[in-house]
C-alpha positions as MATLAB code, in Angstrom:
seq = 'XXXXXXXXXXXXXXXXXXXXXXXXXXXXXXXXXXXXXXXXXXXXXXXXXXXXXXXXXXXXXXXXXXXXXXXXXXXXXXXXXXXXXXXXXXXXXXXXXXXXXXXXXXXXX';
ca = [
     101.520   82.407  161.090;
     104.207   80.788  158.875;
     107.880   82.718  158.566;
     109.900   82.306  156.077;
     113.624   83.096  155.863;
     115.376   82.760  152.408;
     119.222   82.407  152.015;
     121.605   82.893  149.264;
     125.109   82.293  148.888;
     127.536   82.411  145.838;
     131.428   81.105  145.479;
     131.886   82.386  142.402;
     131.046   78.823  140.613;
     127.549   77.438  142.595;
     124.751   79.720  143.876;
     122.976   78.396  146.438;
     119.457   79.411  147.976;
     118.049   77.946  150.928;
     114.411   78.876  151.978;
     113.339   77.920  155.078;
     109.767   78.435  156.538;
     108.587   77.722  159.753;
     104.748   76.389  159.459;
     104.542   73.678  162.324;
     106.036   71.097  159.232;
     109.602   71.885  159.180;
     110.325   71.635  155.455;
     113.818   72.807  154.362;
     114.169   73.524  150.455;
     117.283   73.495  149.088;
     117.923   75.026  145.572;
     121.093   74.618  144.052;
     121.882   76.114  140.324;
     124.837   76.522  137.450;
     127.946   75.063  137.751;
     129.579   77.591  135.630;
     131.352   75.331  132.923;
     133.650   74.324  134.142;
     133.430   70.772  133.252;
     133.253   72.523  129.874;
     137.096   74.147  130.502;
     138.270   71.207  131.571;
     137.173   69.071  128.661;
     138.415   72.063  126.513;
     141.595   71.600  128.023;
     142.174   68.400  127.360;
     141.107   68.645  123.782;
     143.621   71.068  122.991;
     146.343   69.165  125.100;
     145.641   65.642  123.101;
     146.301   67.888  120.075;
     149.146   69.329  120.639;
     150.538   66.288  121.338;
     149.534   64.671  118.126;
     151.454   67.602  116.601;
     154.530   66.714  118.516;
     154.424   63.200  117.369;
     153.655   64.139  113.725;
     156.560   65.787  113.385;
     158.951   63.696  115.226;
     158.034   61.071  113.416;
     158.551   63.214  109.915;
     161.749   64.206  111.417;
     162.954   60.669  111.880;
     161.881   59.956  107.969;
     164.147   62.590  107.112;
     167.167   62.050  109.164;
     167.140   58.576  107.805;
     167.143   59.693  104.150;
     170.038   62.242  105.072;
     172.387   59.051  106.060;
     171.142   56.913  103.413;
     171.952   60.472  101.122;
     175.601   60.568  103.242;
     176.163   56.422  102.779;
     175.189   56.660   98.773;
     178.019   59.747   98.662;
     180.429   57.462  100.602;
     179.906   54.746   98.439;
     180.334   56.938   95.693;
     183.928   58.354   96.505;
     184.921   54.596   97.587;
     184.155   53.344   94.033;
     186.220   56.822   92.889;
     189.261   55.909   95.151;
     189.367   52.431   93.770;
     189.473   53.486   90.230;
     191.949   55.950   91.070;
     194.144   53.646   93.257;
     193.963   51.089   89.860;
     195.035   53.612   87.595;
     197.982   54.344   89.547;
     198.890   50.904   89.840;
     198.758   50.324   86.481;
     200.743   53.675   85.930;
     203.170   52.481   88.308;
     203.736   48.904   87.025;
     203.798   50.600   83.090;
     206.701   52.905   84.475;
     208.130   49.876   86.140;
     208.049   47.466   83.085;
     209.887   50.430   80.912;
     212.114   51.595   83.579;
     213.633   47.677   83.463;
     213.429   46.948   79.607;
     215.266   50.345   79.357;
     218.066   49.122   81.718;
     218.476   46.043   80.292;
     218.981   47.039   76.367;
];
């Protein structure tokens, strides 16, 4: 007469059922099922991770386009008030050497 004993165990993740019979053979079957997506999780995971990092780099590289137009906005404005001191340190020149010139003709008539 043939027995047969039939095992199960579960981790959570893997079920596992073993049936053994006992028939003068001594065949062991070993079924094994679902891995319980994890594989799936994990790929999830690193979906969302290579994402999130092509944000980051997005917008640090935006960032850098706009920091450079803010100096080349601050250099324009510097150049700007140069050209504005030059005129201004002309004019007084000019002022100074027209006060100069009259100051002397004055003195000497």
């Amino acid at each position: 007469m043939a027995t047969e004993r039939v095992t199960e165990t579960s981790d959570g993740t893997t079920t596992e059922r073993v049936v053994e019979r006992d028939h003068g053979g001594g065949t062991t079957v070993v079924e094994r099922g679902g891995g319980g997506g994890a594989g799936l999780l994990i790929a999830l995971a690193v979906i969302v991770l290579v994402a999130i990092g092509a944000w980051f780099l997005f917008n640090a590289s935006r960032n850098d386009n706009l920091q450079t137009a803010a100096v080349s906005n601050a250099a324009s404005s510097v150049s700007d008030a140069a050209s504005n001191v030059s005129g201004a340190v002309s004019n007084a020149a000019t002022s100074t050497a027209n006060t100069v010139g009259n100051a002397t003709s004055t003195a000497t008539h």
